[in-house]
C-alpha positions as CSV (number, residue, x, y, z in Angstrom):
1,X,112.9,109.7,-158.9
2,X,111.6,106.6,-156.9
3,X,114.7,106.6,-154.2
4,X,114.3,110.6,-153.7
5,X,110.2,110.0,-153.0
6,X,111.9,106.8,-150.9
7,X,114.0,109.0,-148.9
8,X,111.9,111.6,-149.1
9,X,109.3,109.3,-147.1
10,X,111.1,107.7,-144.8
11,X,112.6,111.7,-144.0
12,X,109.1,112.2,-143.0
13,X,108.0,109.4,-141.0
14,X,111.4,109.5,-138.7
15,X,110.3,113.1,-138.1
16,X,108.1,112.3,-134.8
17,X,111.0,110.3,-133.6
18,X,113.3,112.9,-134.1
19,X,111.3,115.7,-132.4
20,X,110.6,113.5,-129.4
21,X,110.5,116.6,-127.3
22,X,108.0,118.7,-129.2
23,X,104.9,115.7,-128.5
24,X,105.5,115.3,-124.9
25,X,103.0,118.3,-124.1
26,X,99.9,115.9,-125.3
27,X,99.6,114.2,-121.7
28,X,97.6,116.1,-119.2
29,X,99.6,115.4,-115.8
30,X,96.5,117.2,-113.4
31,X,93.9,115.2,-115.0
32,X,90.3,115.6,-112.9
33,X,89.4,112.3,-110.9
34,X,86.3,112.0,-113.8
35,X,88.9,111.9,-116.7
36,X,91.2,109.6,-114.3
37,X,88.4,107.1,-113.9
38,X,86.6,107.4,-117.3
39,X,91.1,107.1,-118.9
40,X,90.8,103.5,-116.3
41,X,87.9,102.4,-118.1
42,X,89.1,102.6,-121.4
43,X,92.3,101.3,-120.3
44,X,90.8,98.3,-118.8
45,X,88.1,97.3,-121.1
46,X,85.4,98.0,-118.8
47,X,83.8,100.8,-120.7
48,X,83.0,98.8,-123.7
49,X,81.4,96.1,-121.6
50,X,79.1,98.7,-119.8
51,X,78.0,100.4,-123.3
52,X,77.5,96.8,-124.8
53,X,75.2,95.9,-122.2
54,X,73.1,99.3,-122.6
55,X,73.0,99.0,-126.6
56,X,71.4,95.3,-125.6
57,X,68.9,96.7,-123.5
58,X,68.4,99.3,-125.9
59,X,67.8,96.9,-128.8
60,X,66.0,94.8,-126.9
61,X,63.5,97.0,-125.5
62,X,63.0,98.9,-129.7
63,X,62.9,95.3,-130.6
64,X,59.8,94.8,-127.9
65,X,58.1,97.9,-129.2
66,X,58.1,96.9,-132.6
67,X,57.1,93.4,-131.9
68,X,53.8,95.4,-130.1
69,X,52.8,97.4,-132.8
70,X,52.4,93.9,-134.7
């Protein structure tokens, strides 16, 4: 019982491999320069650094409002 759920596993995780034709429709090739850029962003690392220094503003400026109302 344990080698046919064995097989049976590793029959379904070779499946994407095997069907390497059906997932190569998941990549838009005439993406819009927005998705372009905003796909280089992500790519790069630089999206994360823009939203981390927004949520610090953010925080900082609920963090000045609270500190007000005391």
């Amino acid at each position: 019982m344990k080698t046919l759920s064995v097989f049976t596993l590793l029959a379904l995780l070779a499946t994407p491999v095997l069907a390497s034709e059906a997932f190569k429709g998941f990549r838009c090739e005439n993406e819009c320069p927005l998705a372009q850029t905003a796909n280089s962003h992500r790519a790069n690392g630089t999206e994360a650094l823009a939203a981390s220094s927004v949520a610090r503003a953010d925080v900082a400026l609920r963090v000045e409002k609270n500190l007000a109302k005391i």
